[in-house]
C-alpha positions in Angstrom: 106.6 30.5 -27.2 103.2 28.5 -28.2 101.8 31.5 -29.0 101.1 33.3 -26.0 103.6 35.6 -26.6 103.0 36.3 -29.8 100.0 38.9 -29.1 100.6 42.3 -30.6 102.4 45.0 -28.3 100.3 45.5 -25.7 100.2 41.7 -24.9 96.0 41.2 -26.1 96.1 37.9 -26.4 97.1 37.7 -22.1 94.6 40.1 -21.9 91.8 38.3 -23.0 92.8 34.8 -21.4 93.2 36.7 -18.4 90.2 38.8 -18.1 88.3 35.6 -19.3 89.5 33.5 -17.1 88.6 36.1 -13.9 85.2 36.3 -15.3 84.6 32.8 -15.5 86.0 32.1 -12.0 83.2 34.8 -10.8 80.6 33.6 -13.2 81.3 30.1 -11.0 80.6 31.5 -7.9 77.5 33.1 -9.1 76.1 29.7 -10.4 76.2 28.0 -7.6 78.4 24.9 -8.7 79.7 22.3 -6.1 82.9 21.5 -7.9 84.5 23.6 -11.0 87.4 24.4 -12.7 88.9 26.8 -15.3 91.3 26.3 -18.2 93.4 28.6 -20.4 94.3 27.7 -23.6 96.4 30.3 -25.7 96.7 28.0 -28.6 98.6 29.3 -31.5 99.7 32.8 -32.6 97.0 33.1 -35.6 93.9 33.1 -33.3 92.9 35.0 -29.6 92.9 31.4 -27.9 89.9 30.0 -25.3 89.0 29.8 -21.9 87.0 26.6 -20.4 84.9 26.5 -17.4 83.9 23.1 -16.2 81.0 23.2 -13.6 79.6 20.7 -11.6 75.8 21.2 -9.6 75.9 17.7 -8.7 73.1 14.9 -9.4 74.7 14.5 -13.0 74.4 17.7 -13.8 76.8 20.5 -15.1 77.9 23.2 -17.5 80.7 23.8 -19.9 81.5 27.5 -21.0 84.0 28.9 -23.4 85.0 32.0 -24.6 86.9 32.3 -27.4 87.2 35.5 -29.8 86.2 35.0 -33.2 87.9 36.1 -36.3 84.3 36.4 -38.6 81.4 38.5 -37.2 80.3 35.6 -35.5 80.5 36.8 -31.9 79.1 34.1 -29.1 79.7 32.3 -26.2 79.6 28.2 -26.9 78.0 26.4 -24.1 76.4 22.6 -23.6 75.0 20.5 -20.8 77.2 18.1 -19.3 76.6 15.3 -17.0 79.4 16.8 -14.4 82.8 18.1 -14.8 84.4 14.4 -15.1 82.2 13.7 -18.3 82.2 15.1 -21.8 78.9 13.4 -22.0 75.9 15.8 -22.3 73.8 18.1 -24.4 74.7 19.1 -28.0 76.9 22.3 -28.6 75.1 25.6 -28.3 75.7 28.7 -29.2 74.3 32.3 -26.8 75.2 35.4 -29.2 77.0 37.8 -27.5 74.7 40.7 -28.6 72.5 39.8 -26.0 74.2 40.8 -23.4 75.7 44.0 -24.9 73.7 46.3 -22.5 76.0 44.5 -20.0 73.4 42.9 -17.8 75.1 40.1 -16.1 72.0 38.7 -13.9 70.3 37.8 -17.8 73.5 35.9 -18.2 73.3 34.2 -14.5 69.4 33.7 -14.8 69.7 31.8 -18.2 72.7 29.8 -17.4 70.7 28.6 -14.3 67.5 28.2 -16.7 69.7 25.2 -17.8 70.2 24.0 -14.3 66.3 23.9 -14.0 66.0 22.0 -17.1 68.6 19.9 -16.5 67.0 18.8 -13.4 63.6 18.2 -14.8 65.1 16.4 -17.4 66.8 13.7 -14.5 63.7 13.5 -12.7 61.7 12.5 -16.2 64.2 10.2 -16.8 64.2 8.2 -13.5 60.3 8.1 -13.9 60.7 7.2 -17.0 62.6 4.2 -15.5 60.2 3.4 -12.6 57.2 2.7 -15.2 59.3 0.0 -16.8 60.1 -1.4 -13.7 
């Protein structure tokens, strides 16, 4: 069973996996990635389980997302920097409350996540200079 099953009557715990999972397949898309991927985890029958996206924009740069529902009124979307899909390695955990985006306004969501994109590519290009002074 590993817990998937075990989801109340109406089956919420599939329900969220799989409306998160569609939503994170789209959310994708809209980012622009060159390579991603996105995992399902149902975990155990205590808690709602998480889904992953793994994105890659190339140049060492890309995003993992997960949503997971939270038990405490602590609800948020955990997110960090990575330096592609291949690589754990990357920014430090982060946290975007959900509140902001309870008006529903996905292009907020799409126009931050992409913030990090920007950042993340200033952040290359500092480094490499960074590397061509010590040369």
């Amino acid at each position: 069973m590993h817990g998937i099953f075990k989801s109340g009557p109406n089956g919420a715990k599939k329900e969220f996996l799989d409306k998160s999972a569609t939503f994170m397949r789209a959310l994708a898309k809209d980012l622009c990635f060159t390579e991603w991927k996105v995992n399902k985890n149902p975990a155990g029958i205590a808690v709602s389980g998480e889904v992953y996206l793994y994105g890659d924009w190339g140049a060492d740069s890309g995003l993992f997302f997960e949503i997971t529902q939270h038990i405490q009124p602590f609800d948020s979307f955990l997110y960090r920097t990575t330096t592609g899909m291949k690589s754990s390695k990357g920014g430090q955990n982060q946290w975007m409350p959900m509140c902001l985006f309870a008006d529903g306004d996905y292009n907020k969501l799409i126009e931050l996540l992409m913030g990090l994109k920007n950042a993340l590519a200033r952040e290359i290009d500092l480094h490499f200079e960074r590397l061509n002074r010590v040369a």
